[in-house]
N, C-alpha and C positions, 0 to 999 in steps of 0.2 A: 785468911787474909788475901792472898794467893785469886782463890775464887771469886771474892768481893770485888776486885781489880779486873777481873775478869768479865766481872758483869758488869761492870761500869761503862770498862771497852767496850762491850757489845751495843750495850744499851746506847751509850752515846754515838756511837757508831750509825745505828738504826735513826737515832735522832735526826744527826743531821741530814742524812739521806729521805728522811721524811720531810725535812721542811727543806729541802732541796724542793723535792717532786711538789710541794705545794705551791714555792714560788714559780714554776715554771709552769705550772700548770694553771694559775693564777696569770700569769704573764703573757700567754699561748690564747687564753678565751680573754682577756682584755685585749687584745690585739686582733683579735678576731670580731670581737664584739666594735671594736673604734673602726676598723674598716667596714665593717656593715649596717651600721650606723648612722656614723659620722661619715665615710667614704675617705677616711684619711687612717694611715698606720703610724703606729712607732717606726721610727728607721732602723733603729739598735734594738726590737725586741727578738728578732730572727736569732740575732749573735749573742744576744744575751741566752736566750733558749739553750742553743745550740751547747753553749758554754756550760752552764749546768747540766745538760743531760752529758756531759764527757767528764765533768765530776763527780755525778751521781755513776756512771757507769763503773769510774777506778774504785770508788769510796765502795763502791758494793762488789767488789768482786769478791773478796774474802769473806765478806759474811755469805754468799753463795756458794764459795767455797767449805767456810764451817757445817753449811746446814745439808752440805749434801744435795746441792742443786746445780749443782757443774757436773756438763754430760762425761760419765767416763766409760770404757769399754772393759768388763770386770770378766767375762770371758774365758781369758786364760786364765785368772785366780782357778778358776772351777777346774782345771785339769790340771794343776801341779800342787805339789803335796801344800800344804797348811806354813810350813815351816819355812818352805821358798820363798811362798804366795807374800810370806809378811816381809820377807827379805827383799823382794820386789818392790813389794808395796814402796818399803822405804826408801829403794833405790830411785824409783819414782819420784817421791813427795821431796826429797834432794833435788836431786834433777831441778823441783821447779821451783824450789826454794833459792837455787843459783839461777835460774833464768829471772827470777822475780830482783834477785839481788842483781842483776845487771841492767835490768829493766831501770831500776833505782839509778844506777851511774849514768846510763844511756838519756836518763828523763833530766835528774840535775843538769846535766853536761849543754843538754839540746832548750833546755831552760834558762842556763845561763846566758847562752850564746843570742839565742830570743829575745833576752831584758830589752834591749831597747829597741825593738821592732812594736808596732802601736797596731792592735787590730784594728777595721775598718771603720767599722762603727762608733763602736764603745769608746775607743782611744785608751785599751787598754796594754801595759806591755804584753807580748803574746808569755814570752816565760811564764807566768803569772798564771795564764789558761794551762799550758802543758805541764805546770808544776803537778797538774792531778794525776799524773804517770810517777811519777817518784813516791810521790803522800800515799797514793792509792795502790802501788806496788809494796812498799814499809806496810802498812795495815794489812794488806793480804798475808805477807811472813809471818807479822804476829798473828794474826788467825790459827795459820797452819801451823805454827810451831804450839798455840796453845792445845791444838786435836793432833799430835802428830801421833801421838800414841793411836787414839781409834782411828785413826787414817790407816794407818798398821797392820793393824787389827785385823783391820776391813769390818771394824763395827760402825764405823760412819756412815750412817743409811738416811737418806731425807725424810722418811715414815716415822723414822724413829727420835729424832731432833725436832720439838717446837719450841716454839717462844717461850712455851711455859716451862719445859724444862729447866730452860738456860735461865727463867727470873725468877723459877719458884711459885707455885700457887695451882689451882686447880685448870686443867685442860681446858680450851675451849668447844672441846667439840663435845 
């Protein structure tokens, strides 16, 4: 049950961050296409852009973080015994587990105070755009606390983590 829920997060997770990158990217060559063209722009496609690649960026950092694609320095693991190294580990993945958890207070706090400021363009409230610092800091905890064990470990290796793993069915490679 557990893993089902698990794969749903991921999966949806992966979703929206896909059709993030298609709107923006759809958004980016329309707007490029209208000024070379037509010789005229969108005024709001910049900030609209802008705005989704700073969602897409919170919304994916934990799945970067799951698959082992966030740079780390592993190092020291290799010169202290096995039993530290996990001891470490852990101290670590706390560590960012409370930064990520203040990230979360810091992003609400700076979002609420934001609500009624109107971005430039769009006339959007800005809260609204930096809510992707609190949503995108909560999605990163659950990530990490779902591998906190292979974080541990130090089985978490991005060779060894694909898509297919985590949905079940045959490699792509």
């Amino acid at each position: 049950m557990l893993a089902r829920i698990e794969k749903w997060f991921v999966g949806l997770n992966r979703l929206v961050i896909g059709i993030l990158i298609i709107i923006m990217f759809l958004l980016v060559m329309g707007n490029v296409t209208a000024r070379y063209f037509f010789e005229s722009s969108f005024n709001w496609a910049e900030e609209l852009a802008s705005t989704i690649m700073i969602w897409i960026t919170f919304l994916g950092i934990g799945l970067a973080m799951r698959e082992g694609q966030i740079v780390a320095i592993e190092t020291l693991y290799d010169y202290i015994p096995k039993r530290i190294a996990q001891y470490v580990r852990a101290l670590v993945v706390l560590v960012v587990i409370a930064f990520m958890g203040f990230l979360v207070y810091l992003g609400f706090s700076y979002s609420k105070v934001t609500m009624s400021q109107l971005s430039a363009s769009l006339r959007w409230p800005l809260g609204l755009i930096y809510m992707a610092v609190p949503i995108g800091s909560i999605l990163f905890i659950l990530h990490v606390i779902a591998i906190f064990r292979s974080m541990v470990n130090g089985s978490l290796v991005s060779s060894t983590l694909t898509y297919q793993d985590e949905i079940g069915g045959e490699s792509r490679d």
